[in-house]
C-alpha positions as CSV (number, residue, x, y, z in Angstrom):
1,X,-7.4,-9.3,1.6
2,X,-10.5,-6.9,2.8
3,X,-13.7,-7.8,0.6
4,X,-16.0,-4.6,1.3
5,X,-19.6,-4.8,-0.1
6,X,-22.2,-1.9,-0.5
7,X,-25.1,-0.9,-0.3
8,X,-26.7,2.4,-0.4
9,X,-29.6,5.0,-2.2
10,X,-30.2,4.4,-5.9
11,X,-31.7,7.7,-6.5
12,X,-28.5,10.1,-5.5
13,X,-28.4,13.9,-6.6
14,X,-25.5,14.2,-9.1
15,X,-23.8,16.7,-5.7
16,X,-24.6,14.0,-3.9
17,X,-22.5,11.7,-6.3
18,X,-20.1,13.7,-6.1
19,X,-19.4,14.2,-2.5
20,X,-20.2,10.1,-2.1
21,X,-17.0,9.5,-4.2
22,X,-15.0,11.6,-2.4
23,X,-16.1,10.3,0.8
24,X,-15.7,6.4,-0.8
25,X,-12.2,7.6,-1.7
26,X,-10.9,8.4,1.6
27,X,-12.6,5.0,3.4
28,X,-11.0,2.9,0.2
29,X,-7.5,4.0,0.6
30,X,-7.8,2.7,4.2
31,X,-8.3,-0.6,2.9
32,X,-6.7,-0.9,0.1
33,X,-2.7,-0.6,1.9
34,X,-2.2,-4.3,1.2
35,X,-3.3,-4.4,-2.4
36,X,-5.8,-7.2,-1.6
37,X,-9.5,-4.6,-1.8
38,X,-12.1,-6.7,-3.1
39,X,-15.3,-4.6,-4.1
40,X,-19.0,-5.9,-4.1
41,X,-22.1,-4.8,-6.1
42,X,-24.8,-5.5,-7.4
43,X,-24.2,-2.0,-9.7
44,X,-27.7,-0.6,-9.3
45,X,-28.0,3.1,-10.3
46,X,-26.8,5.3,-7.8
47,X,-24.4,4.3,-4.8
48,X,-23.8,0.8,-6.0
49,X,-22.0,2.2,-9.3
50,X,-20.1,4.9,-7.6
51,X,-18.4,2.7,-5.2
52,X,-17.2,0.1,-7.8
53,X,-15.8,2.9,-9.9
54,X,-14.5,4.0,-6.5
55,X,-13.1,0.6,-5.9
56,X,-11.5,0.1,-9.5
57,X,-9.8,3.4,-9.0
58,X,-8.1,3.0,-5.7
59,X,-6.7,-0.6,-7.6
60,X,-9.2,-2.9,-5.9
61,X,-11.0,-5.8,-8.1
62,X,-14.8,-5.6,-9.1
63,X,-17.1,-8.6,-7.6
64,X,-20.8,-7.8,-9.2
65,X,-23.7,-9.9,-7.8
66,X,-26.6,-10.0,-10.1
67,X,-30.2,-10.0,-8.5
68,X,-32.0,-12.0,-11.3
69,X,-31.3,-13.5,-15.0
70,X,-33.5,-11.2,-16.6
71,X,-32.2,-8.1,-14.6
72,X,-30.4,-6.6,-17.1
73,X,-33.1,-6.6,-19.5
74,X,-36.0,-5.9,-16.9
75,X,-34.6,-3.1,-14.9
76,X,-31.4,-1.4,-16.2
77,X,-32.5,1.5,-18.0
78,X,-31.3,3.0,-21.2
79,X,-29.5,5.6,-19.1
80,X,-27.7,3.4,-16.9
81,X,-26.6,0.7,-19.4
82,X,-23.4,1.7,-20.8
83,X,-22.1,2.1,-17.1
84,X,-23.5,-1.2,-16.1
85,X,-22.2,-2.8,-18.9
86,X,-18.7,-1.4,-18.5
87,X,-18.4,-2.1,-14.9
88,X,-19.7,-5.8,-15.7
89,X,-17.1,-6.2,-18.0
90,X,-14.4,-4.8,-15.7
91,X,-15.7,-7.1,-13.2
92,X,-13.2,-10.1,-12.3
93,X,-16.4,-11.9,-10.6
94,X,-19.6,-12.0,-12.5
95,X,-22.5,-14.3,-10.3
96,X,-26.3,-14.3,-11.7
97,X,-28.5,-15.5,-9.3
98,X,-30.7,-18.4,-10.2
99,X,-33.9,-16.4,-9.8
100,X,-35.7,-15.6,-12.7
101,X,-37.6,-12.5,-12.6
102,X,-36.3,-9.0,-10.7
103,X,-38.2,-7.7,-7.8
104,X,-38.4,-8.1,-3.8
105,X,-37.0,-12.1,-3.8
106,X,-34.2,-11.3,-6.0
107,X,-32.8,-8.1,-4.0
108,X,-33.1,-9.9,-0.6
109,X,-31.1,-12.7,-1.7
110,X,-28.6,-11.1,-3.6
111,X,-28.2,-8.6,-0.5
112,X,-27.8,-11.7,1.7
113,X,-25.1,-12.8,-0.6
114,X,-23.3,-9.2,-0.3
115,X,-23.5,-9.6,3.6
116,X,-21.7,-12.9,3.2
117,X,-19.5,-11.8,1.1
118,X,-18.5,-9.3,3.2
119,X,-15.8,-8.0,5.8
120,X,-17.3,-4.6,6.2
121,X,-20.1,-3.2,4.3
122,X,-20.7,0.7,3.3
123,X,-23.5,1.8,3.4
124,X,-24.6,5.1,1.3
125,X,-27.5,5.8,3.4
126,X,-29.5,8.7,4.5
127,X,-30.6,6.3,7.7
128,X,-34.2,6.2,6.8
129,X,-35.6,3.3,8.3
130,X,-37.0,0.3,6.3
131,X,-40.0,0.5,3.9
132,X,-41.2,-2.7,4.4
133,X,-40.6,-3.7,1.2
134,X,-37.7,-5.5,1.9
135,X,-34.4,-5.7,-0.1
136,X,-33.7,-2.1,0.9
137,X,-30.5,-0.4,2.1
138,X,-31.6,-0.4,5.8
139,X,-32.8,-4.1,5.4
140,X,-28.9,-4.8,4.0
141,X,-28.0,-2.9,6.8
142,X,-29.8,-4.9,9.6
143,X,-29.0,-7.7,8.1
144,X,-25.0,-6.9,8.3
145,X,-25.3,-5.8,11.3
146,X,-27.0,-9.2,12.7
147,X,-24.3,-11.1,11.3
148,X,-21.9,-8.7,12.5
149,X,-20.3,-7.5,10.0
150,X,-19.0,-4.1,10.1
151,X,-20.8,-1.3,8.9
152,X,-19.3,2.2,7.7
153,X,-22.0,4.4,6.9
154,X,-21.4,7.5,4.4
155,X,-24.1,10.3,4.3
156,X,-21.7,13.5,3.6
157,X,-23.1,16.7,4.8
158,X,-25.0,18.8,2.1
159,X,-25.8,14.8,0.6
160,X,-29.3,14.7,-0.6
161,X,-32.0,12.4,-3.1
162,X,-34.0,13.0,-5.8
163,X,-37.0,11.4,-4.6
164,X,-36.9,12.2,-0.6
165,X,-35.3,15.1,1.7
166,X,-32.7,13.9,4.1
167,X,-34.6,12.6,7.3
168,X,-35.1,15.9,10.1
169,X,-32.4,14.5,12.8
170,X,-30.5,12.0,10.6
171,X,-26.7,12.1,11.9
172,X,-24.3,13.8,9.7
173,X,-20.8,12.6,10.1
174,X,-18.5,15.2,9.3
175,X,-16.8,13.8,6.2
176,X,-19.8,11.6,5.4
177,X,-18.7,8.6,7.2
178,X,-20.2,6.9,10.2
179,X,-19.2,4.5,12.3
180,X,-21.5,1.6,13.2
């Protein structure tokens, strides 16, 4: 069994979707050979939600880690919440963190719980580096990466976000997928 978490860039262009998947496809069907691909996600807008559909279609099973009790409620927006809900529901693991309220406590603990969940982590990431906000993608990086698990990396070329250009110099990997 390969249990593969992500994490990755909420705020993808719908291109950028796009080319994600297809990148996700190709890394998934590595890993799925023995029929034993467990995926992880917290299913925040964006990368979370395209590699669990990613992961349902190559035949994996769904593992969703929920930030907060009142996430749902608090920060899935009317937009997102049919495919939240489906994916829940097509979930085979369901946890809800014991932490009330969404924001920076709930995302860092629920990313720590990813990264020890975790074989090998993908990563939807442009490589920007961390905010300082914590509970980012290049916090859950650093974290894997400390507690060396694997990290695959998928930025496809021509990828971009909504709310920032790529970063000048940021690596691009060919098919979208970076090694460690």
């Amino acid at each position: 069994m390969t249990t593969i978490a992500v994490t990755g860039h909420h705020d993808l262009t719908v291109g950028t979707s796009v080319l994600v998947r297809a990148a996700l496809d190709g890394l998934l069907l590595r890993h799925a050979g023995d029929g034993e691909l467990v995926g992880v996600s917290c299913l925040a807008r964006g990368a979370d939600c395209v590699f669990a559909e990613a992961v349902l279609a190559a035949g994996g099973r769904l593992a969703v880690v929920i930030p907060s009790r009142d996430y749902r409620r608090a920060r899935v927006r009317p937009d997102h919440a049919a495919v939240f809900d489906r994916l829940v529901e097509a979930a085979e693991d369901v946890v809800v963190l014991p932490i009330e309220t969404a924001g920076r406590q709930a995302y860092e603990a629920a990313n720590s719980v990813l990264v020890e969940r975790a074989d090998r982590l993908v990563a939807v990431w442009d490589g920007t580096a961390p905010t300082g906000g914590g509970g980012g993608t290049a916090d859950t990086v650093r974290e894997a990466r400390a507690a060396g698990v694997p990290v695959d990396v998928v930025w496809p070329d021509g990828a971009a976000r909504t709310r920032r250009e790529r970063p000048e110099g940021a690596a691009d990997g060919g098919a979208g997928i970076r090694p460690p």
